[in-house]
Residue, then its C-alpha position, 0 to 999 in steps of 0.5 A: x347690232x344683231x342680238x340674235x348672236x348674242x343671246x348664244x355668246x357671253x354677254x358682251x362688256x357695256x351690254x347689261x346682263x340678263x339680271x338687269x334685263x329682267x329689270x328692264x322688263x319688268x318696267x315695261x311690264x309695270x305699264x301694262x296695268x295702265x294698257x299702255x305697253x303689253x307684255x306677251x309670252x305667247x304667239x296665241x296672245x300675241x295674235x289676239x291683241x292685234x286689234x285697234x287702229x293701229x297696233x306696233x309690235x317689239x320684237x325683243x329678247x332680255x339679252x338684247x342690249x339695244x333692245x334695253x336701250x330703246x326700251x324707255x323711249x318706247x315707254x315715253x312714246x306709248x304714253x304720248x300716243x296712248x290718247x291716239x289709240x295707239x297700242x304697243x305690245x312686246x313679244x320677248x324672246x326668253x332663251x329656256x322659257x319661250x324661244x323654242x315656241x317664239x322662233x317660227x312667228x319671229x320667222x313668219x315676220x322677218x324678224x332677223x334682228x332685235x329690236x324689230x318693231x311690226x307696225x300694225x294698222x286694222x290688223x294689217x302689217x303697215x311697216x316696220x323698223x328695225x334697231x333702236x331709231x325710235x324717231x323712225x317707229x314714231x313718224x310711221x305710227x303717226x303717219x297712220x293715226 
């Protein structure tokens, strides 16, 4: 599903609405304290917390249903994996707060459709999946640690 188109129409029926999105969000966020999942709204963050041996960037937007559906299992992964190394950090495309900032790096990285997950290691993009098969992300992280 492309949540890129709907972020610009009325939310679809099934999909939850912006309010429960931010809910979603915040638990993601809540996760942050343990370092486990990080929330960033700027590109200058963002560039900064690439370190580590390997690093998987979520690409999503409040809007994005899928992106809400995957959202937990990425959780359960970061804290399986968190003892590995590994760092998860979400950069959100927030339309009226950082979508104007946001849209040129998600250009810069091919970022067509949400959710896309970037795969970092040491710095260097390794992979990406794109879409909700959180068992996919998962077999390219720990093909790297």
């Amino acid at each position: 599903a492309d949540c890129f188109a709907a972020q610009s129409s009325a939310p679809r029926a099934g999909l939850p609405r912006a309010e429960g999105s931010r809910r979603g969000a915040s638990a993601l966020r809540g996760l942050a304290g343990d370092g486990l999942v990080v929330a960033f709204d700027t590109r200058e963050d963002f560039e900064a917390n690439l370190d580590g041996p390997v690093t998987v960037a979520m690409f999503s937007s409040p809007m994005c249903g899928p992106c809400l559906l995957v959202e937990p299992k990425i959780t359960e992964m970061a804290l399986d994996l968190a003892a590995s190394g590994v760092k998860i950090i979400k950069l959100s495309l927030t339309p009226g707060k950082n979508a104007q900032s946001l849209k040129p790096l998600f250009s810069e990285l091919e970022v067509r459709e949400l959710p896309t997950f970037v795969v970092y290691k040491d710095g260097e993009i390794k992979g990406r999946v794109t879409g909700t098969s959180h068992v996919e992300l998962r077999e390219l992280i720990t093909g790297l640690i």
